[in-house]
Each structure stands twice: as structure tokens, then as C-alpha cells.
N, C-alpha and C positions, 0 to 999 in steps of 0.2 A: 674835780670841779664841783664847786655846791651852789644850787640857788638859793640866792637871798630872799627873806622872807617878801619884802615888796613884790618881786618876783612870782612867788610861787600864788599867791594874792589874784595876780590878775592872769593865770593859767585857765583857772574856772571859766572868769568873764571872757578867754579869746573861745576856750570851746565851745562856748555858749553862741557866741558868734557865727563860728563858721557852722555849728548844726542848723543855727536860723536862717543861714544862705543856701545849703541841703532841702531846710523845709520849704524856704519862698519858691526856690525852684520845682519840687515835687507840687506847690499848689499854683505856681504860672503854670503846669504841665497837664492840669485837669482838663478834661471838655465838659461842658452844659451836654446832658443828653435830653433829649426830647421825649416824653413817652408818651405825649399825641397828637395826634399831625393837626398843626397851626396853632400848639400852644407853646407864644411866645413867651420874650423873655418880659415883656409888661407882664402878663397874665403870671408867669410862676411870681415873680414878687408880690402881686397882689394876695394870691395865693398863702405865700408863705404869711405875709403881715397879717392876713386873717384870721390863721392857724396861731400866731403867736397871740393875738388879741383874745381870742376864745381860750387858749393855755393860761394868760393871764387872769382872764375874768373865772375860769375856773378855780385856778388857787386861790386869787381872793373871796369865794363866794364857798368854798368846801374847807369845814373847818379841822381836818387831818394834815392837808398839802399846806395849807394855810399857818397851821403850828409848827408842822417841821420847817419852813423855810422859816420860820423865827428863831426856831432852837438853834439850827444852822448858824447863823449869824452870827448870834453870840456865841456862840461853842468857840467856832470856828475864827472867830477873829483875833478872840486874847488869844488862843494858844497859835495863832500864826505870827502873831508879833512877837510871841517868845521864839520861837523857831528863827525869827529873823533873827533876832539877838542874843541868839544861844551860845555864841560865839564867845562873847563876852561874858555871860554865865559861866561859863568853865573856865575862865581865866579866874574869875570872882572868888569860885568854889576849888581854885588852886591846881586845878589840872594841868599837867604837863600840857605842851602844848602838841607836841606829836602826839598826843591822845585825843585828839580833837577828832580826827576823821573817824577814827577805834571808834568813841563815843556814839555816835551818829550815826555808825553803821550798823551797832549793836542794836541801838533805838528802831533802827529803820527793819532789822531782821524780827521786833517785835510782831510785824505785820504777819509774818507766819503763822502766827497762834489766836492775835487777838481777835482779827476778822469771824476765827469758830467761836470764843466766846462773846462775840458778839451775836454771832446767829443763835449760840444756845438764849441770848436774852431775850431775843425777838422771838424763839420760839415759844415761851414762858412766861412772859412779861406784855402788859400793856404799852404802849409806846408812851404815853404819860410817865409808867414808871420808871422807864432805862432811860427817859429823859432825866429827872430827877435822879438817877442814882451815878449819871454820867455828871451831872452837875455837883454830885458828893462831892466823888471823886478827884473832878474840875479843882473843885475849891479849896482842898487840902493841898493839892499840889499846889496851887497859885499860894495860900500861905507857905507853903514849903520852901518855894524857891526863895520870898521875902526876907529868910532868915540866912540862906547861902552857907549853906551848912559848908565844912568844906570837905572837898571828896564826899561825902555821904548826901552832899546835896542830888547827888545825881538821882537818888529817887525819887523825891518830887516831882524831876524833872521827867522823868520817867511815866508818872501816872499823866501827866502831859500829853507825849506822845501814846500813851495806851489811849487816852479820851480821845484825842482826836482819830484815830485808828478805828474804833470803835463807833466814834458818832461818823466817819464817812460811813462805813457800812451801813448802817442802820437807816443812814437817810436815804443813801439810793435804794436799799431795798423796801422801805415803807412808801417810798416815790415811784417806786416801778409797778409797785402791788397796787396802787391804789390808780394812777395815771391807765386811761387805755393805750393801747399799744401804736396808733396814729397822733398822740402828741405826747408820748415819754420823751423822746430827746428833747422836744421842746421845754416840757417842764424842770426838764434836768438843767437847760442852758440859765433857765430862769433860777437854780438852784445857785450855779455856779456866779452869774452874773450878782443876785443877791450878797453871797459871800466876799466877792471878790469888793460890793461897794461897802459892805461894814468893815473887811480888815484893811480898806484903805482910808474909813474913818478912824480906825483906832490908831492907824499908823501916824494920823495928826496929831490927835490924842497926845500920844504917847513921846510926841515929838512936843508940844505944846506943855504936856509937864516936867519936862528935860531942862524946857527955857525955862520955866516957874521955879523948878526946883536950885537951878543957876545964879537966877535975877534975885530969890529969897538970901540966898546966900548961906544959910546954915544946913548943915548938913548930922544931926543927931541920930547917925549910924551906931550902935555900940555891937559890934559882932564878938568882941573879947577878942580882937587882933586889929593891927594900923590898915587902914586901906588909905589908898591917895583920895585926892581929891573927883578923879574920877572914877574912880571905883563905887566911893561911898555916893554919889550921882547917882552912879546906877543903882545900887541894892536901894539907896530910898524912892528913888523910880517902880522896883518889883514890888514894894510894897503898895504900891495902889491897885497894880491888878486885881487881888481879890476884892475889894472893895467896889472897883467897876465891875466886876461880875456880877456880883452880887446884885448892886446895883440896875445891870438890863435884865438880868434876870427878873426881879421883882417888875419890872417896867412891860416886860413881855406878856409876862405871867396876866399882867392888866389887863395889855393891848389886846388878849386873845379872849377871854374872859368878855371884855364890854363887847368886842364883835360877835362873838357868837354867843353871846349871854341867853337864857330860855326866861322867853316872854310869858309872861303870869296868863292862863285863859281869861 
């Protein structure tokens, strides 16, 4: 008996499911604990919302936590939208398709090594500069994938996952060094909620130059091999990623710059 590919497709999405019925249940199963007598449930929200307002007003007004949740952003959003459609990257770049999961897991065993050279950079390096040298990196790979090498694309895609590996590290740890220890997860939630609203701008983005690239109607792919019609979509799709980085980067680099600019005496 063999499962068809449709099939095998939406295996992920049911396991996905029933761990989310597992988790809802572990978090219906929680109790509120009390840790002083007559502080209710108004008082801890208040509480909490204060703790977050002060978390906030600190990143905004401290210009370390204030650049990393910028760096983050952008890092983290192109290379999440590739990760979404890595899928179709390695079809592009002509990989078998049972090699897909191979591919991924190899990427994902990167984490065992890169997390140390990531600390050896933070112990070394200014966070200005493993910014800027994660951004190299960044950008050879985002040109790298544009061209979809095939089979040897995979290393672009590679410095890919090595950046994003790399800048998670780095960010929690210059967010935790710097944060005191009564609103670290706070500043962290703010790290992640950050992240989470640029890679679901980019995801319009990206969806928005799909339709552009569609409605224009040409498509001046030349890989030195046929690609269909939606193939050549996409590779002229990867080619604007570098171009948007590039892009928030210069934009960031401003935003952090006029904010904490040094005022002449």
C-alpha cells in the first residue's frame, strides 16, 4: 500500500492538529495561583499591563534593545518567508523529492554547531558588527538562491538557515544581558510579537509580487534550462529578496540612527 502524495501533504497538518487539542487541553488545565492574599484577578491584569508598558517604553527609549528588535525584523522575516517556500526551492533546484525532508533535517542539525559560533561572535565582536556580518552573509545567500543553482543551490540556502540560527542566538542573548531579570520574558514576548508582525508583512509582500509578477505577464528567467511557467514565477519572485533586504536594511539603519542620533552641545 502506498500513500499518495496529496495524502502524505496533509499528514503534517492532522499532527498539527491533534498536538494543538493536547496543548489547549494542558492550558484549560492550568490554575491562576495567588501569591497575596486579595490580589485579585483585576489587580494581576493591571499588573501585568504595567509591566508590559514599562517593557515597552524601555525598548523604545534604550538604544541596544531598541536595535536588536530592528535587526530581528528584518533578519528574521526574509529568511522566514524563504523557509515557507523552501519547498518549492528544491523542486526549482531539481532535488529529488524524497530528499526534501533529508534536506531539512540536515539544515535543522546545523543548529548543533552554529549556536557555538555564534557565541564565539558575541564573545568577540560588537553587536553592530555580527549585525553587519549576519547581513554579509544574509545577502549572498538571498542572491544565491535568485540564480537556483541546481543541486548546488543548496548552499545559499544554507547560509540561510546558518543566519537565521545565528541571529536567534544572538538576539536572545544580547536581550537577556541587557533586560533585568523582572521583565526579560516580557521583552522577549515583545521580540517575538515584533517578528511575527514583519514576516507576516513580508508574507503580503511576497504574495503581492506573485500577483505583479503574474498580471506583468513576462517572465525573463534565463537559468540555461526550460522552467514552466510557474517555476520561472517563482525564481523571478527570489530575485527581489535581496533587493528588499537590502532595502530595510538601509531603512533601519536610518530609523535607529535619527532616534538615537548624538545631539551637538
Amino acid at each position: 500500500t502506498s500513500i499518495s502524495d496529496e495524502t502524505s501533504i496533509k499528514i503534517p497538518i492532522f499532527l498539527t492538529f491533534l498536538s494543538s487539542i493536547v496543548v489547549l487541553g494542558s492550558a484549560l488545565g492550568l490554575k491562576e495561583t495567588m501569591h497575596q492574599e486579595g490580589h485579585d484577578a483585576l489587580e494581576a491584569i493591571r499588573s501585568s499591563l504595567r509591566k508590559t508598558k514599562e517593557a515597552g517604553l524601555w525598548i523604545l527609549t534604550t538604544a541596544l534593545p531598541f536595535g536588536i528588535l530592528l535587526a530581528a525584523m528584518i533578519l528574521d522575516s526574509v529568511i522566514r518567508q524563504f523557509l515557507t517556500i523552501a519547498s518549492a526551492y528544491w523542486s526549482v533546484i531539481e532535488l529529488p523529492l524524497w530528499t526534501f525532508g533529508l534536506v531539512a533535517s540536515g539544515m535543522s542539525l546545523m543548529g548543533l554547531f552554529v549556536p557555538r559560533l555564534a557565541r564565539w561572535l558575541a564573545d568577540r565582536n560588537s553587536p553592530e558588527y555580527n549585525f553587519f556580518l549576519i547581513s554579509a552573509f544574509l545577502t549572498a545567500g538571498l542572491f544565491g538562491i535568485g540564480h537556483a543553482f541546481p543541486f548546488w543551490g543548496i548552499l545559499p540556502a544554507a547560509l540561510l538557515y546558518a543566519s537565521m540560527q545565528c541571529m536567534s542566538y544572538l538576539t536572545s542573548r544580547y536581550l537577556n544581558e541587557q533586560a533585568s531579570s523582572e521583565r526579560r520574558a516580557t521583552v522577549l514576548s515583545f521580540r517575538g510579537l515584533a517578528t511575527n508582525l514583519s514576516y507576516g508583512a513580508v508574507s503580503l509582500l511576497y504574495s503581492g509580487v506573485i500577483a505583479w509578477i503574474k498580471a506583468d505577464g513576462s517572465h525573463p528567467v534565463d537559468l540555461g534550462r526550460k522552467l514552466n511557467e510557474q517555476e520561472a514565477v517563482f525564481v523571478q519572485a527570489l530575485g527581489w529578496f535581496p533587493w528588499y533586504f537590502l532595502f530595510t536594511l538601509g531603512l533601519v539603519v536610518l530609523v535607529y540612527r535619527f532616534r538615537f542620533r548624538k545631539k551637538s552641545p
